[in-house]
C-alpha positions as CSV (number, residue, x, y, z in Angstrom):
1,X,-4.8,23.4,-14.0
2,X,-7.1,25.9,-15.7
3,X,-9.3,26.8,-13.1
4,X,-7.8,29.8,-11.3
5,X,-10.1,32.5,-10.8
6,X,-10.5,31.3,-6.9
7,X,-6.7,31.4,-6.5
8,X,-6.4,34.4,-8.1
9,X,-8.8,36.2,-5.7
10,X,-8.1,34.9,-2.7
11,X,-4.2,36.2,-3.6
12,X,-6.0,39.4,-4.2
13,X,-8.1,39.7,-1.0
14,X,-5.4,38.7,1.3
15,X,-3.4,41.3,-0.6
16,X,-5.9,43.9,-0.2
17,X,-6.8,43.5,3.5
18,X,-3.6,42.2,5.5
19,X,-1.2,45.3,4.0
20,X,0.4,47.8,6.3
21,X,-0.7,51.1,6.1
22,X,3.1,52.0,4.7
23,X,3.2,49.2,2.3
24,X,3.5,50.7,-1.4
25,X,0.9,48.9,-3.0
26,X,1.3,47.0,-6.4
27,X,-1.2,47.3,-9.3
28,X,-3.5,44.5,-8.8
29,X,-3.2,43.4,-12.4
30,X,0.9,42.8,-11.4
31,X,0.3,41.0,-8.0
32,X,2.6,38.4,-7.3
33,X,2.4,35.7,-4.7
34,X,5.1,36.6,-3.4
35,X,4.4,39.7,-1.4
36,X,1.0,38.3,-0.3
37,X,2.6,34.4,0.7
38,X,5.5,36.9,2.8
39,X,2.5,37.1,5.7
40,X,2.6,33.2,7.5
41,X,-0.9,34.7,8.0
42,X,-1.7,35.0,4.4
43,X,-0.3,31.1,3.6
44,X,-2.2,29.5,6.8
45,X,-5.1,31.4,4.9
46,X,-4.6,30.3,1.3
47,X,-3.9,26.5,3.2
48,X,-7.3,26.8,5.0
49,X,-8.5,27.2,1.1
50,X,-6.9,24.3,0.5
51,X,-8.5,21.9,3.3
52,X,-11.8,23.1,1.7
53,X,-10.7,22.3,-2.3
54,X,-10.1,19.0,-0.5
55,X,-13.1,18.5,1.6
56,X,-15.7,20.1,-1.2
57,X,-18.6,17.7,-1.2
58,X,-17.6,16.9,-4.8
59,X,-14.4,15.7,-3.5
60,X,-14.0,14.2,-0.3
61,X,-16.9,15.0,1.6
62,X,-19.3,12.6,-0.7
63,X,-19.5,12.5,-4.2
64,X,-16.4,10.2,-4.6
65,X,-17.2,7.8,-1.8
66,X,-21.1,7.5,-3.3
67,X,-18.9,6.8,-7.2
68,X,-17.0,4.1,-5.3
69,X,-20.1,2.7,-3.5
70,X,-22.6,2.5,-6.7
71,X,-19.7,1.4,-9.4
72,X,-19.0,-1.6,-6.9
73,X,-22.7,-2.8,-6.2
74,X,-24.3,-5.9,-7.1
75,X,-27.4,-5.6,-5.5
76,X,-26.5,-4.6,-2.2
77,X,-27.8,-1.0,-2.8
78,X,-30.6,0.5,-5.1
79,X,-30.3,4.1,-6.4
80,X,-33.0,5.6,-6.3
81,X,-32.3,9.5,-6.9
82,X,-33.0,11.5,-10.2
83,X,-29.3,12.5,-10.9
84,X,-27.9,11.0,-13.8
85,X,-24.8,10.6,-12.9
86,X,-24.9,8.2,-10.2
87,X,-27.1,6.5,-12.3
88,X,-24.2,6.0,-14.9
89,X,-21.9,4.5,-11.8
90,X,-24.3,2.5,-10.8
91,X,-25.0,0.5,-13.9
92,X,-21.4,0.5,-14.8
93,X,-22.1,3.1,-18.3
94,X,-20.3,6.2,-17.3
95,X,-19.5,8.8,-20.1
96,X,-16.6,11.7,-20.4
97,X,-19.3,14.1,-19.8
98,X,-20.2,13.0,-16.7
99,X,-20.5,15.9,-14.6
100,X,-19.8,14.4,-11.0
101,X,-16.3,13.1,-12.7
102,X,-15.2,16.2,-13.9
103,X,-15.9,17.9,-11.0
104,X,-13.9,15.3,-8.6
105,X,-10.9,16.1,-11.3
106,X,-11.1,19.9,-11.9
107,X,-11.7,20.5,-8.3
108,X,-8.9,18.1,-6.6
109,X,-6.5,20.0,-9.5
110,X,-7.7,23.1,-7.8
111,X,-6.6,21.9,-4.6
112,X,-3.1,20.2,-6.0
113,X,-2.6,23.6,-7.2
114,X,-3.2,25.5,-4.2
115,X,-0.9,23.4,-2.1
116,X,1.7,24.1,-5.7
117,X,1.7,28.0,-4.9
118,X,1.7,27.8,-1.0
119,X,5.1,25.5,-1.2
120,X,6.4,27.5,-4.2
121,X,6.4,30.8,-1.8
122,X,6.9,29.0,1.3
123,X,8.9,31.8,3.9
124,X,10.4,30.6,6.8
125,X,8.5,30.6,10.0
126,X,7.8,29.4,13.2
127,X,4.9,27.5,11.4
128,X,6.6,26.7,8.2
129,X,7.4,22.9,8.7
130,X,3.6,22.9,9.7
131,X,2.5,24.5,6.6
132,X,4.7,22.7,4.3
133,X,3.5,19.2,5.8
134,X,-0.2,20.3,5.7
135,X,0.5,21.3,2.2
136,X,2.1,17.7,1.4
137,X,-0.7,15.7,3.4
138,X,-3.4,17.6,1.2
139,X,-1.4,17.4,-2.5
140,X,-0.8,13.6,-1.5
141,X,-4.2,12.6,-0.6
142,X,-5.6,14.1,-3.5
143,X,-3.0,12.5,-6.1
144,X,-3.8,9.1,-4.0
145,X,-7.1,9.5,-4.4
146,X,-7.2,10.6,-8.2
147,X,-5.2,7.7,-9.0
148,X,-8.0,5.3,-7.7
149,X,-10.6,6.5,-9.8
150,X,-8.6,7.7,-13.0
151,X,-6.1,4.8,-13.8
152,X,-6.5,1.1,-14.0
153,X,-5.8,-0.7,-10.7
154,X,-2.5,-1.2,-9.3
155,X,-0.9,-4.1,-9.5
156,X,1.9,-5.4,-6.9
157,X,4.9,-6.5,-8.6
158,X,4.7,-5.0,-12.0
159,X,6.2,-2.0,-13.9
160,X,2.5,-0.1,-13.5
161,X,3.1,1.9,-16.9
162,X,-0.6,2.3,-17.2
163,X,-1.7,5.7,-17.6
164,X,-1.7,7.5,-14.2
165,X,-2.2,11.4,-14.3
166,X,-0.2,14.5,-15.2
167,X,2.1,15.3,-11.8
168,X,1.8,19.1,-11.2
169,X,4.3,20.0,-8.4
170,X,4.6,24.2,-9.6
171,X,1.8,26.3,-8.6
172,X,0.1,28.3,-11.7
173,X,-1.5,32.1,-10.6
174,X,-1.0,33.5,-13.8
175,X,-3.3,32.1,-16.6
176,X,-0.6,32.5,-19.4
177,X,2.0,30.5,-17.6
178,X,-0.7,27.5,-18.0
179,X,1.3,24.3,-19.6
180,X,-0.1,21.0,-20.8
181,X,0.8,18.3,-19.3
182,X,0.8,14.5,-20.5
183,X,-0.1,11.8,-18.0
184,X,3.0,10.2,-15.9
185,X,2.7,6.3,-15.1
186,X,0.9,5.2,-12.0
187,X,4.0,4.2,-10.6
188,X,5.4,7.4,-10.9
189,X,1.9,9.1,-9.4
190,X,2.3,6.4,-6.7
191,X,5.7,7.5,-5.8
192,X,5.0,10.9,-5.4
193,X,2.0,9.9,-3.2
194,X,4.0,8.1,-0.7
195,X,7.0,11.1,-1.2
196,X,4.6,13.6,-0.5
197,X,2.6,11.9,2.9
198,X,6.4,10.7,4.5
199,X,7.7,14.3,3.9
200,X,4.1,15.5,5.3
201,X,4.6,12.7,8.6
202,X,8.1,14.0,9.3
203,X,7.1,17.4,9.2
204,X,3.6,17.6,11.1
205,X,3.0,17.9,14.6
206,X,2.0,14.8,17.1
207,X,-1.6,16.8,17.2
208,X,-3.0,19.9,15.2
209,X,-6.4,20.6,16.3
210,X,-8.9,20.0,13.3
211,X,-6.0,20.2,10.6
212,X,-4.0,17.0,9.7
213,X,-1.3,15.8,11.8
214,X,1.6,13.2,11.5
215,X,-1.2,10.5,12.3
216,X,-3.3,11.6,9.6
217,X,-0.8,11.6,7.0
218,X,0.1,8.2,8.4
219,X,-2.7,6.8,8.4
220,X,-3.3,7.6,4.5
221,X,-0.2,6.3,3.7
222,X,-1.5,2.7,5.3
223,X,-4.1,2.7,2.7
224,X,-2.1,3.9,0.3
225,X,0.1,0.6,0.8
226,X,-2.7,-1.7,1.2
227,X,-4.1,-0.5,-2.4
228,X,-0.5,-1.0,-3.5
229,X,-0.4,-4.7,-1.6
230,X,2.6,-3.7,0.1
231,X,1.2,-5.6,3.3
232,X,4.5,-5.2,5.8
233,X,3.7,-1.2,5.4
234,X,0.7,-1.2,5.5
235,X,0.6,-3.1,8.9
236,X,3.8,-0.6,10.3
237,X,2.1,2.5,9.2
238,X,-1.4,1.4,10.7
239,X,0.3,0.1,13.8
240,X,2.1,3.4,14.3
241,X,-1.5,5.0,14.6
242,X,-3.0,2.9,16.8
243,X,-0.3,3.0,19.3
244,X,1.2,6.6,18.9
245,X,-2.0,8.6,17.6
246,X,-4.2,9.0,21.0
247,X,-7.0,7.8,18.9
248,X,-9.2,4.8,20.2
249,X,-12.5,3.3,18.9
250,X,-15.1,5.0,20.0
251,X,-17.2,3.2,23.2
252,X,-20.2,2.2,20.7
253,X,-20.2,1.8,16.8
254,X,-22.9,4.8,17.0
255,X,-20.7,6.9,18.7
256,X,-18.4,7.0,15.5
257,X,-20.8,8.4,13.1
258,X,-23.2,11.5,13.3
259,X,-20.5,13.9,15.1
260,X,-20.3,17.9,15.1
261,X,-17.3,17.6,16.3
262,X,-13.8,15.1,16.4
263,X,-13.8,12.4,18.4
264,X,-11.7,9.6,19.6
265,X,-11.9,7.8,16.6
266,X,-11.6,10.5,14.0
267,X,-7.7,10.2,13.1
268,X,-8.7,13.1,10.3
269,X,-12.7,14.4,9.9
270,X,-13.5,17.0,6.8
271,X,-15.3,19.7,9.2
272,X,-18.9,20.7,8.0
273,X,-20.7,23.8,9.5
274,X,-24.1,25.0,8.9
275,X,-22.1,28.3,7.2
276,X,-19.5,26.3,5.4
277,X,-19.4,22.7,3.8
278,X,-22.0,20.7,2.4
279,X,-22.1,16.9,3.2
280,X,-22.9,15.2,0.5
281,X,-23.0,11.7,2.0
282,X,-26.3,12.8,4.4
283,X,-27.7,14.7,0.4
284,X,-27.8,10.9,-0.7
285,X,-27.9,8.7,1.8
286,X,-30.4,10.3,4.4
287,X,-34.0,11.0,4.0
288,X,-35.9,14.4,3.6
289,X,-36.6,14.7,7.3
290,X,-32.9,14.4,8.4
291,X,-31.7,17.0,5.0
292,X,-31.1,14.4,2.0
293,X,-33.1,14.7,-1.3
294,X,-35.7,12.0,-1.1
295,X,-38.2,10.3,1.2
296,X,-36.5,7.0,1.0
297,X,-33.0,8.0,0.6
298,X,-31.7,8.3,-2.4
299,X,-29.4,5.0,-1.9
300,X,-30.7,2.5,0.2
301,X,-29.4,-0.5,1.8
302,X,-31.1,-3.6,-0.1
303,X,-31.4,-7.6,2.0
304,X,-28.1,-9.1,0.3
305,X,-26.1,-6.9,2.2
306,X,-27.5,-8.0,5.3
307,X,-25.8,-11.7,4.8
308,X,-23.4,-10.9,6.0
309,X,-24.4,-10.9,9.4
310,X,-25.6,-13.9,11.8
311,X,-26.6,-13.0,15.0
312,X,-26.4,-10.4,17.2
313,X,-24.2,-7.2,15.8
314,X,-25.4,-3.3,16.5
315,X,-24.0,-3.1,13.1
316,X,-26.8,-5.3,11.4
317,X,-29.5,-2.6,13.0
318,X,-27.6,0.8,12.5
319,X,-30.5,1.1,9.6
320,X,-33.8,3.2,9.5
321,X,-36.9,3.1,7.5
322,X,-37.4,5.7,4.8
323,X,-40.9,5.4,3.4
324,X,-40.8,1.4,3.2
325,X,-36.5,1.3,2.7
326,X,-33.7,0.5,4.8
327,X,-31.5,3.6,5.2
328,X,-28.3,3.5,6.9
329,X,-28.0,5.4,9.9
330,X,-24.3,6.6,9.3
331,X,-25.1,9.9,7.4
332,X,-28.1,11.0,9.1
333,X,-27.0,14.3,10.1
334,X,-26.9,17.0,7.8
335,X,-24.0,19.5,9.3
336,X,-21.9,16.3,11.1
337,X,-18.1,16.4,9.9
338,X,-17.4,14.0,7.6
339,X,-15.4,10.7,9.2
340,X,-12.2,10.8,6.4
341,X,-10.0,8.4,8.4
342,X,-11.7,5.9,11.5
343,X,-9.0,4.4,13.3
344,X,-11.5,1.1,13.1
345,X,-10.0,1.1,9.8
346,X,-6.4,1.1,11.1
347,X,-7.3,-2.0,13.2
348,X,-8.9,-3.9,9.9
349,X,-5.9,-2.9,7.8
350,X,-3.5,-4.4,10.9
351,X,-5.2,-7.3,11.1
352,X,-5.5,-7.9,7.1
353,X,-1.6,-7.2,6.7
354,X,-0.9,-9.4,9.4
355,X,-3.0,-12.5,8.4
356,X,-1.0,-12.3,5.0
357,X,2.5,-12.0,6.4
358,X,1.6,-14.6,9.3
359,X,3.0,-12.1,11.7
360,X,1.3,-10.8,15.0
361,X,2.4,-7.3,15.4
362,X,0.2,-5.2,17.6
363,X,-2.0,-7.5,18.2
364,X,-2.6,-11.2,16.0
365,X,-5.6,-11.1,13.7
366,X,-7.7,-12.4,15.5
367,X,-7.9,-10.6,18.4
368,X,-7.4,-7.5,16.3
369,X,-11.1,-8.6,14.5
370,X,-12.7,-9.2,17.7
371,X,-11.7,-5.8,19.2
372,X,-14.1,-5.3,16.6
373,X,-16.6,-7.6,17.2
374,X,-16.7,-6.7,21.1
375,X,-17.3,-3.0,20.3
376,X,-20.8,-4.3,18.6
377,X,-21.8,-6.7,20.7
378,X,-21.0,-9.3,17.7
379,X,-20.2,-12.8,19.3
380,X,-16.1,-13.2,18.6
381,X,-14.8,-15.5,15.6
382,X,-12.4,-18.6,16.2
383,X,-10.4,-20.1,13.8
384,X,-10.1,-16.8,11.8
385,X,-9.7,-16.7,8.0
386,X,-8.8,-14.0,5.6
387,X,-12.6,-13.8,4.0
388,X,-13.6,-13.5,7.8
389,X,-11.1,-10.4,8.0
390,X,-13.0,-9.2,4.6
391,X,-16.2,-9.9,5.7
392,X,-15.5,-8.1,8.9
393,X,-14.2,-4.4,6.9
394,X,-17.6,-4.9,4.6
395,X,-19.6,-5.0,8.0
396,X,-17.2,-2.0,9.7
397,X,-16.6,0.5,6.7
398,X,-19.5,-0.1,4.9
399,X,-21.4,3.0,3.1
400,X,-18.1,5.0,3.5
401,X,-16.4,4.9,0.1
402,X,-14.2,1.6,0.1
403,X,-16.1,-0.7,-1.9
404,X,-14.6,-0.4,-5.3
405,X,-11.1,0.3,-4.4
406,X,-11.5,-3.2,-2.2
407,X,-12.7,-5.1,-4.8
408,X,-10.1,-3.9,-7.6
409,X,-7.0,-4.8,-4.8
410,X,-8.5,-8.2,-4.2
411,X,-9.0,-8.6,-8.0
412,X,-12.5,-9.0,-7.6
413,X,-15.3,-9.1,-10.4
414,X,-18.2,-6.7,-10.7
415,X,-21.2,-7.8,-11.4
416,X,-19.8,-10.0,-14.0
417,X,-16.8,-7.4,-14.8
418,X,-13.8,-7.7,-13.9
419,X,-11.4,-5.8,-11.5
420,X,-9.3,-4.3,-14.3
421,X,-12.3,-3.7,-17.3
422,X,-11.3,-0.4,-18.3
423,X,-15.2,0.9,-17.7
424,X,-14.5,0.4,-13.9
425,X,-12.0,3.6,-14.3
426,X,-13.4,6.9,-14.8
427,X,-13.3,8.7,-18.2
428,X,-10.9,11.7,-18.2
429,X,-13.3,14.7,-18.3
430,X,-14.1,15.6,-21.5
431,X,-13.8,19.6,-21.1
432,X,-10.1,18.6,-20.1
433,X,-9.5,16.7,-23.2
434,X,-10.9,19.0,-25.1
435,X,-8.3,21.8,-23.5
436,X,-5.3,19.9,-23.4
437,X,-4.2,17.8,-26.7
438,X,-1.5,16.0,-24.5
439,X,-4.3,14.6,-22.3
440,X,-4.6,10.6,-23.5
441,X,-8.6,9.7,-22.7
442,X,-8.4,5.9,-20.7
443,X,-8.9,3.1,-22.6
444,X,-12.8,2.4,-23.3
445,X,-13.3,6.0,-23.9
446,X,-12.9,8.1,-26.6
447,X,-12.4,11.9,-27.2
């Protein structure tokens, strides 16, 4: 989109410092991407730069998860930070200025646009089904994640004309090429979500170190189809994980959270070092003494979340006390990598699909949920219903981004809203309004 000036220079550094010592050298005001993206050195660079457009804390590695969190509470959480913007999510008032919004939009375009110029000048190489899939995981998970926030829910068996967002497959690297775009339909944003993360699983590797492999791109595509209520792939796409992926729940529910480094259950983790990355689920949800803001957290964990349990469950005690509040215990590490896809979630997604379709691959739904259960020392559920198996992925994934996204695909109300009021979905940033005239505002906002 507009934002270039990172693009720009990292073209021109890797220009600058990979050249030969006999390569003529172009004017820098002429560079091209082309003699820079000819080095598979260069693109696995300008890809690493995308991973971290991705993972920015205002993307993936926080902001978004806290918007999803706050705009779906009832009571279950108190905000208690001095930001304003959460503030707006929380009591369900957000405006086009907010700042947290257009930072989750300009910098996920950033990152569309990135993976745009590395498949534009993609050269053929050993590595160059790897790049292109990396590329496609990245662009797809962003557009799949835009679309939740930006356009009004999904809904399974319609047209889905609603406003979606402006599809930008070219990459822009030269500021008077910029075009503006009108927004496509959600189904059409959809489509090229799924496109994008099935290309990505046919061309990624079985494993790729930190980087996102087949499993990875699988694994969004599962919640991609669960948002979309497409239950039969949904349950194939997480069952392919949990039997093809190598991953495994970790041996406690402790184990999963708090990590330096991937483990078992990490099918994809945004890394976070103390040099690079900023993890903005520990800024809000831990207290001073383990890096967040506050003494008691800027979001704690309030007593009607906790009726969910009854009995035993290391779930109901994976809490701390900051200054006379409950904390969760999940972000409590400043410089941990940030847990983007659990393969607990693969299992909850299994056994939802399954329940709904009456079908029993993998494992039935039941046993699925107490796999679960077992890992937490919860006692295991007979005669399983479908709010058990919702019940169960509030006590699981709770804290990690979920909660409004679950509560528009089950059609649920919020706080007396409901799933589909238009001030559930985010404003388009004004700053992009303003720039682009073919930019529609959502409905509830104006420009």
């Amino acid at each position: 989109m507009k934002h270039l000036n990172l693009i720009l220079l990292l073209l021109a550094t890797f220009f600058f410092v990979r050249c030969d010592d006999n390569l003529e050298l172009e004017p820098a005001q002429s560079l091209t991407p082309g003699p820079v993206l000819a080095n598979p050195e260069n693109t696995r660079d300008l890809l690493i730069a995308a991973y971290d457009f991705a993972g920015e804390n205002e993307v993936l590695s926080g902001q978004s998860q806290l918007a999803s969190e706050l705009l779906a509470n009832v009571g279950e959480l108190t905000w208690r930070g001095t930001f304003v913007e959460p503030d707006e999510f929380d009591i369900k008032q957000m405006t086009a200025p907010n700042f947290f919004v257009q930072e989750l939009w300009e910098i996920s375009y950033e990152g569309i646009n990135q993976t745009n110029v590395i498949l534009d000048n993609l050269q053929v190489s050993d590595e160059s089904d790897i790049i292109e899939g990396e590329a496609k995981f990245i662009r797809g998970t962003l557009y799949f994640e835009l679309a939740r926030f930006f356009a009004l829910p999904y809904e399974a068996g319609s047209t889905n004309s609603q406003l979606g967002l402006p599809i930008m497959l070219e990459g822009v690297v030269d500021a008077g090429a910029i075009t503006f775009p009108t927004r496509n339909t959600l189904e059409e944003v959809y489509d090229q979500i799924i496109r994008d993360l099935n290309d990505a699983y046919n061309l990624l590797p079985l494993s790729n170190d930190i980087f996102a492999d087949r499993y990875a791109a699988q694994a969004v595509l599962a919640r991609a189809y669960l948002q979309q209520g497409n239950y039969a792939a949904a349950r194939d796409a997480a069952d392919d994980v949990l039997n093809n992926s190598g991953h495994a729940l970790a041996t406690t529910y402790a184990e999963a959270f708090n990590n330096e480094t991937d483990g078992i259950e990490d099918i994809f983790m945004w890394q976070i070092t103390p040099q690079d990355g900023e993890n903005d689920f520990n800024t809000f949800w831990a207290i001073r003494d383990f890096g967040g803001r506050s003494i008691t957290g800027d979001v704690t964990v309030e007593a009607p979340y906790f009726d969910l349990f009854t009995g035993s469950d290391d779930r109901s005690t994976f809490f701390y006390e900051g200054s006379g509040t409950i904390v969760t215990s999940k972000w409590q590490s400043q410089f941990a990598n940030v847990p983007y896809l659990r393969i607990a979630e693969m299992h909850l997604i299994r056994a939802e699909s399954n329940f709904r379709l009456g079908t029993a691959v993998g494992l039935s739904p039941e046993d699925e949920i107490n796999t679960l259960r077992v890992r937490s020392n919860a006692v295991p559920i007979a005669g399983l219903t479908l709010q058990d198996i919702l019940d169960e992925r509030k006590r699981e994934l709770g804290f990690e981004g979920h909660a409004l996204h679950d509560a528009k695909r089950l059609q649920l109300s919020i706080d007396g809203r409901p799933y589909n009021d238009d001030l559930l979905v985010f404003p388009i940033p004004q700053r992009e309004l303003d720039a682009n005239p073919n930019l529609e505002p959502n409905p509830g906002y104006s420009n």
